[in-house]
VOGU-3710 file (C-alpha; in Angstrom, 3 decimals, decimal comma):
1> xxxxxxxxxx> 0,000/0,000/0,000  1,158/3,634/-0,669  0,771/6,582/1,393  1,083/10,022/-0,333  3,934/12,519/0,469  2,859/13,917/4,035  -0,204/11,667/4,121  -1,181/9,729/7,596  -1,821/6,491/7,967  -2,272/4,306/10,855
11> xxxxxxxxxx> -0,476/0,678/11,578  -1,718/-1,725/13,682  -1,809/-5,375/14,822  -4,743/-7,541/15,051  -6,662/-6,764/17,992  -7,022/-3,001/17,126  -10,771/-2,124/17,478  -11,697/0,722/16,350  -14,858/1,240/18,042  -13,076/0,642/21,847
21> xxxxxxxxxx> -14,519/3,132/24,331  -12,089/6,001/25,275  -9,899/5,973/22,356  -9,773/8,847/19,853  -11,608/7,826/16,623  -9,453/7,602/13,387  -10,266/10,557/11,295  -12,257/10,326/8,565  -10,260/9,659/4,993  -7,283/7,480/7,151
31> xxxxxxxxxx> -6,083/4,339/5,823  -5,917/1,793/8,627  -3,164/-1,134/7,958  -4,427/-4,083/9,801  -1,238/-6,702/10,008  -2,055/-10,300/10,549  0,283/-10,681/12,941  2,902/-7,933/15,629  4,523/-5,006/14,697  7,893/-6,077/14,477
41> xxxxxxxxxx> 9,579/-8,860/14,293  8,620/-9,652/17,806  5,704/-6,829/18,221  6,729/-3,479/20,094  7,487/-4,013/24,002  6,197/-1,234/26,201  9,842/-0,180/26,884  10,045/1,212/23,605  11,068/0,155/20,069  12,539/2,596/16,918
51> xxxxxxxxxx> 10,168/2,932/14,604  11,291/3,785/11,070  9,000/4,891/7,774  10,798/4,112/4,357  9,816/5,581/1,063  9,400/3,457/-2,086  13,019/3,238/-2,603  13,855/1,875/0,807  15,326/5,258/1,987  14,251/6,251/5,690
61> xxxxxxxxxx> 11,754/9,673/5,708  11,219/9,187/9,463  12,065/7,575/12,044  10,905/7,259/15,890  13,512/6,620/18,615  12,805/3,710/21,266  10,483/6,008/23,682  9,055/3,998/26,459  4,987/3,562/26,921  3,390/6,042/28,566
71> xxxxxxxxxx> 0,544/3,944/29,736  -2,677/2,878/27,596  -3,956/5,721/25,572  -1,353/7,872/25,733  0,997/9,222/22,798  4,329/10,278/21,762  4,008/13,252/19,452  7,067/15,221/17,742  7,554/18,372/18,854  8,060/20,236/15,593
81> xxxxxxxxxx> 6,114/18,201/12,862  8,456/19,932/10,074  11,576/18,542/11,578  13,632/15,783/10,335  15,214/15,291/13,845  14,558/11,998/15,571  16,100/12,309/19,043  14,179/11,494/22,327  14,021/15,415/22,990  11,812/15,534/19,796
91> xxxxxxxxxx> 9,263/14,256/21,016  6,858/14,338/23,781  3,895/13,331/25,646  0,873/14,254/23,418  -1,408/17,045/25,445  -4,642/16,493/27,401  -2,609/13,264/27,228  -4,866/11,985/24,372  -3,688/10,353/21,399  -3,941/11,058/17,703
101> xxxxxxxx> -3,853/7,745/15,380  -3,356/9,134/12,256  -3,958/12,573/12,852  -1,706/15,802/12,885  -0,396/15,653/16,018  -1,433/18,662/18,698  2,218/19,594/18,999  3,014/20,778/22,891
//
């Protein structure tokens, strides 16, 4: 599947529901990747894996460092969406402490 230049899209493993109660809906127009099995080779532990996006050509656009989980329902967002920076201090907990899936982030 292809996502356009500064599109969203939003990964996830099996179990996702979209409907759960006190999650943040996916916006309207989001593709939602459903994998058949983790993320990962061994799915993402809750101390924190990198995550990194690839263009076409294999080349990494972005990249996420290994944050640890700040609890259920609770993001990681980048601090400056234009930068191309991937250091822990780029990020940080989303505010209101809600999460985004596939949205712009509300930057801190």
């Amino acid at each position: 599947a292809t996502v356009p230049a500064g599109g969203r899209a939003l990964v996830v493993g099996a179990g996702f529901d979209a409907d759960a109660p006190g999650d943040e809906p996916v916006p309207p127009g989001v593709p939602v990747f459903v994998l058949d099995g983790p993320i990962g080779s061994g799915g993402l532990s809750a101390t924190g894996e990198p995550l990194y996006l690839r263009d076409a050509a294999g080349r990494r656009v972005s990249a996420t460092p290994p944050l640890p989980s700040l609890g259920a329902g609770v993001c990681w967002v980048r601090t400056d969406e234009r930068s191309r920076l991937d250091g822990p201090s780029d990020f940080a907990r989303a505010p209101s402490g809600a999460c985004t899936p596939g949205a712009a982030p509300r930057t801190p």
